[in-house]
C-alpha positions in Angstrom: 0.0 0.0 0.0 1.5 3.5 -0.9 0.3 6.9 0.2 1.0 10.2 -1.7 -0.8 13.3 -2.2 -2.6 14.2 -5.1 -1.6 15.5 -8.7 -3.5 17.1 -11.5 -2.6 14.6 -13.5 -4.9 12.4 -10.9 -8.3 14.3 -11.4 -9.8 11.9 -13.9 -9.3 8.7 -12.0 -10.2 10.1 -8.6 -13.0 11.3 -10.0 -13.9 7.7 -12.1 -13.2 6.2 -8.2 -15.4 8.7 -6.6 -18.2 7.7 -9.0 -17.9 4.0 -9.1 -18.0 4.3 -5.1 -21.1 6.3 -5.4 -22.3 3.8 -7.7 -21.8 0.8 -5.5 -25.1 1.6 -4.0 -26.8 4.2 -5.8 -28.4 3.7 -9.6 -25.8 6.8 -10.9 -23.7 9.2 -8.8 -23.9 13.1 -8.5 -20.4 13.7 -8.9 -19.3 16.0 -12.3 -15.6 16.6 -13.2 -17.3 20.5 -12.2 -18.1 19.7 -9.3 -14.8 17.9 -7.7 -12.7 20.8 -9.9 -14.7 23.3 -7.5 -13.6 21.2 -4.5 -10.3 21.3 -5.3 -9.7 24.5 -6.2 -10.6 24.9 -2.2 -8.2 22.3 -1.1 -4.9 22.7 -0.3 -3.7 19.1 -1.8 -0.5 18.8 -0.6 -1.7 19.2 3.2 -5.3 18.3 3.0 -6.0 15.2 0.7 -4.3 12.2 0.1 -4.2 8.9 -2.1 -4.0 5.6 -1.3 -2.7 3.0 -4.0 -3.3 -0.7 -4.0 -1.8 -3.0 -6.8 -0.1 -0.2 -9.0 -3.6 1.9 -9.0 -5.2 4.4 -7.1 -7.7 2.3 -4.5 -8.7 5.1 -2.3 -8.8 9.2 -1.7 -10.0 11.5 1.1 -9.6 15.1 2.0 -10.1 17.0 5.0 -11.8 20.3 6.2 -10.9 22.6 9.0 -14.3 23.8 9.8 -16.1 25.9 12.4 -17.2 25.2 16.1 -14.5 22.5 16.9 -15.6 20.3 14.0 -13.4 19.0 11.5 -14.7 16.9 8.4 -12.6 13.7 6.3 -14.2 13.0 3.1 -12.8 9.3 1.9 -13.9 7.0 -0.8 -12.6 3.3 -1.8 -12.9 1.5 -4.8 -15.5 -1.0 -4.3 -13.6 -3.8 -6.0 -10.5 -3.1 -3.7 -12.9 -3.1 -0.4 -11.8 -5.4 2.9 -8.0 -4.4 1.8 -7.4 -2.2 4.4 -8.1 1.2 2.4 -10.7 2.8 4.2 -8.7 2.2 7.5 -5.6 4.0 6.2 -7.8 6.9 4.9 -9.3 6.9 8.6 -5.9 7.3 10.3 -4.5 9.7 7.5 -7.5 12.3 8.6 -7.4 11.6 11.9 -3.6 12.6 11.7 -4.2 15.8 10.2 -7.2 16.3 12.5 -4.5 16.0 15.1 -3.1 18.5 13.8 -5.7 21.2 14.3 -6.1 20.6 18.1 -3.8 22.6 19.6 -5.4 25.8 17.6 -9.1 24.8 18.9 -11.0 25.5 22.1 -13.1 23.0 23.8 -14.8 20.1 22.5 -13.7 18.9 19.2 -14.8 16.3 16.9 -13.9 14.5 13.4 -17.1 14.0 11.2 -17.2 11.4 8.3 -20.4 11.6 6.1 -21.0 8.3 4.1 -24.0 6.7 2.1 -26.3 4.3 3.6 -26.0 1.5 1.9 -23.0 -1.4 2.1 -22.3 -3.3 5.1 -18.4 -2.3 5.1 -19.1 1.0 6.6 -20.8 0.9 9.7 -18.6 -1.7 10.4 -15.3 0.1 9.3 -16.4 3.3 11.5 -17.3 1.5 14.4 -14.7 -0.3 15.1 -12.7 2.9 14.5 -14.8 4.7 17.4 -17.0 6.7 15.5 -20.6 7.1 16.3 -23.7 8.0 13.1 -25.1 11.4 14.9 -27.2 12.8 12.1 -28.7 11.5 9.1 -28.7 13.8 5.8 -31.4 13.1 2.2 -30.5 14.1 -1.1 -33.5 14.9 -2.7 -34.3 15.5 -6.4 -37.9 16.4 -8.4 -38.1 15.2 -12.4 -40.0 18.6 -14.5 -42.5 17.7 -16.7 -43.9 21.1 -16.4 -43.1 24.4 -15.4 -45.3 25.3 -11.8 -47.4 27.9 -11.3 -46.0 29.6 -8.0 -48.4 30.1 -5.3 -47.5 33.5 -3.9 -48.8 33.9 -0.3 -50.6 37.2 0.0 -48.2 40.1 1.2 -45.7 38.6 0.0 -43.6 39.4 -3.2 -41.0 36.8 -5.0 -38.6 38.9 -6.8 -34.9 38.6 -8.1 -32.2 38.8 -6.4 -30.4 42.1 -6.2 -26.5 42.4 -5.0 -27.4 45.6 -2.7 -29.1 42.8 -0.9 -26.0 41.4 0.1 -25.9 41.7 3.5 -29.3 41.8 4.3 -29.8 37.9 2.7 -26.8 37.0 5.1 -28.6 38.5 7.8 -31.8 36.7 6.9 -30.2 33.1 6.1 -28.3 33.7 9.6 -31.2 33.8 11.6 -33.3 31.2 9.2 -30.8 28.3 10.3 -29.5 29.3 13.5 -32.2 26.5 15.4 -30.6 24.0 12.5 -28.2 21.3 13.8 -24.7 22.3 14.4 -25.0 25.7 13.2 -22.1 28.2 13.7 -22.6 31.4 12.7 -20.5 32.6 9.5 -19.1 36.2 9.3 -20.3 38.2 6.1 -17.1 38.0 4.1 -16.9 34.5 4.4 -20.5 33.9 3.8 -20.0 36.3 0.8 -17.0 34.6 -0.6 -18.8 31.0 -0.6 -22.1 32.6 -2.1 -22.3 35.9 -3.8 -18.1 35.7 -5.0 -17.9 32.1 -5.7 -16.7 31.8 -9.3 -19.4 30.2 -11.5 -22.4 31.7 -9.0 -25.2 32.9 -11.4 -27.3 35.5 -9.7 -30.1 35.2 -12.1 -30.8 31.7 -10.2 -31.2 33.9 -6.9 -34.6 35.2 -5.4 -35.9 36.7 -2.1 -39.1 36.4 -0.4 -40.7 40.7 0.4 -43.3 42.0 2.3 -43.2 45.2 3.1 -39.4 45.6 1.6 -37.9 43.0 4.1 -36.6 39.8 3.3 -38.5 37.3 5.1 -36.9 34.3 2.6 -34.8 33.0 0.0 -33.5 30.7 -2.3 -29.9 30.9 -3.5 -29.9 28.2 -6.3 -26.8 27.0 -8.7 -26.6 25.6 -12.6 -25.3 22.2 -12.1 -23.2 22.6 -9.0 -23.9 19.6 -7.4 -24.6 16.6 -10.3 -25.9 17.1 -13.3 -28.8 18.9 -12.9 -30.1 22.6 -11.2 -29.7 22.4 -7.4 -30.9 24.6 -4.5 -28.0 25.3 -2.2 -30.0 27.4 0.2 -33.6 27.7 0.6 -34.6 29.5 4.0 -37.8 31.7 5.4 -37.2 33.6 9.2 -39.1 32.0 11.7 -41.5 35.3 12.1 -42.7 33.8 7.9 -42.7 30.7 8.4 -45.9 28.1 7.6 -47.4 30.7 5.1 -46.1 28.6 2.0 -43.2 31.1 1.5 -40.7 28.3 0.9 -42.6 26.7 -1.4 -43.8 29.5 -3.5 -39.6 30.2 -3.4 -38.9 26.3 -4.7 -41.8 26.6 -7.6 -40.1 30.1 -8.5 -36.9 28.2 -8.8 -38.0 24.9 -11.0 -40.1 26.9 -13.0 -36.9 29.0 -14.0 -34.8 25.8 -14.2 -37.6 24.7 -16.3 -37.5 27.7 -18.8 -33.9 26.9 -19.2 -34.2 23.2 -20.4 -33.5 21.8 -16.9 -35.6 18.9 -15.9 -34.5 17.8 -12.9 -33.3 19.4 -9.3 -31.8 18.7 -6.6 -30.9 20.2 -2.9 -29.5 18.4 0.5 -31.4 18.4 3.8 -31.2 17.4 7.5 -33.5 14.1 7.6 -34.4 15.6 11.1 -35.0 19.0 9.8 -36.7 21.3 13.3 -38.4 23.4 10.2 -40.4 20.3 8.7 -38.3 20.6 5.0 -38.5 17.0 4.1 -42.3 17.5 4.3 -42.3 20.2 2.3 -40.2 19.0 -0.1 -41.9 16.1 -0.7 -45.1 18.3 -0.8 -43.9 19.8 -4.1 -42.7 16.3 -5.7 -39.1 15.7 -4.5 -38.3 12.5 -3.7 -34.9 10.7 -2.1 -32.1 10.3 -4.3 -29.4 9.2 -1.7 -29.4 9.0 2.2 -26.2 10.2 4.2 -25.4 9.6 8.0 -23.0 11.4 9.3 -19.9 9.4 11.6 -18.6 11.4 14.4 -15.7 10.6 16.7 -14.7 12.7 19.8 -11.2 13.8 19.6 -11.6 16.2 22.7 -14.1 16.4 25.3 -15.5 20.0 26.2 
């Protein structure tokens, strides 16, 4: 087994192993070359990813994330071919190395997250008896167009384009829509801004706000084919003083109907399976349906 960072030169075939392990136990993957070239273009690959080769070809990958609030995320995959060979364990201890890392910098309790894909017996198995415990459990969900919906706007309530003098103020509003959401840590504007409004690729035109009265009381911050092949909803949120007045979903038919006009037929977007809000029954409310389900592995690497 050999271990060695990543090259350019690697892209395709981590990409090809990152589909097949998708495919292992889904009917096609949502991973574009787009997509991963987007990821890495964020990574730092000579600290924070890694390959693992098995038999003179690359077997395994995983990348790790310094994020907020004492959590740190690993992101592995294994060939499925090349499973019970020892990969996934090497990937395990090469994050939790570089997670090690990162602990003399943090305060209080800190934790390594893994989030993997229901599905195969090998990892449950493979995390527990590496220490992790599943905390959350995560749906992507998808709808297939055959139409272009009529929005449903509540009265009061206008659904207009987004504007980039609303900067701030859709921060502000998407701050307050998810701080009851699990695990959330407040992000500073310029980051927030960097990931959303100055993210190269973003199309505004696939942005809208919920009004009444001139204040935001919702949006949707939607991408062209970010995640997969198809449109995807990054961020759909309504403050809690809007909430169950069909806001959200006159936001979502808003956004299909425009992913509709532009020959898109199918969307996607990610959400907590234990959603405080109610999403995954609104979602389902307006056609979506589960494309994949996530859990998310935790292991405690420093009590509070």
């Amino acid at each position: 087994m050999n271990v060695r960072r990543p090259a350019e030169a690697d892209f395709d075939e981590v990409l090809a192993l990152m589909r097949a392990a998708d495919e292992a136990v889904l009917p096609e993957s949502d991973w574009t070359a787009a997509t991963l070239r987007q990821y890495w273009d964020d990574l730092d690959l000579e600290r924070d990813a890694w390959i693992v080769e098995l038999d003179g070809r690359i077997a395994g990958y995983a990348d790790f994330e310094a994020r907020s609030g004492g959590r740190l995320a690993g992101d592995g995959y294994v060939l499925p071919e090349l499973h019970n060979r020892g990969v996934g364990t090497e990937l395990l201890r090469l994050t939790e190395e570089r997670a090690a890392d990162e602990l003399p910098r943090l305060e209080g309790r800190v934790v390594l997250q893994n989030a993997a894909l229901l599905g195969d017996d090998c990892t449950p198995n493979l995390y527990a008896r590496n220490g992790y415990e599943p905390v959350r459990h995560f749906w992507r969900m998808v709808v297939d167009l055959d139409s272009a919906p009529e929005p449903r706007v509540p009265e009061g309530i206008e659904i207009r384009p987004y504007r980039p003098d609303q900067a701030r103020a859709v921060h502000a509003a998407m701050e307050e829509a998810f701080a009851d959401h699990w695990q959330h840590t407040e992000r500073p504007f310029e980051e927030y801004a960097k990931r959303t409004f100055h993210r190269a690729g973003h199309d505004p035109g696939l942005y809208w706000v919920a009004l009444q009265d001139g204040e935001i009381a919702g949006a949707a911050l939607c991408d062209w084919k970010r995640e997969g092949d198809w449109g995807w909803v990054q961020v759909i949120g309504v403050r809690p003083a809007w909430r169950r007045r069909g806001i959200a979903e006159a936001l979502l038919s808003t956004a299909f109907a425009e992913f509709f006009r532009r020959g898109e037929r199918r969307v996607g977007l990610g959400v907590d399976a234990e959603s405080p809000t109610g999403a995954t029954r609104l979602y389902e409310r307006v056609g979506m349906r589960i494309f994949s389900r996530v859990v998310v592995y935790e292991k405690v690497l420093r009590a509070a």
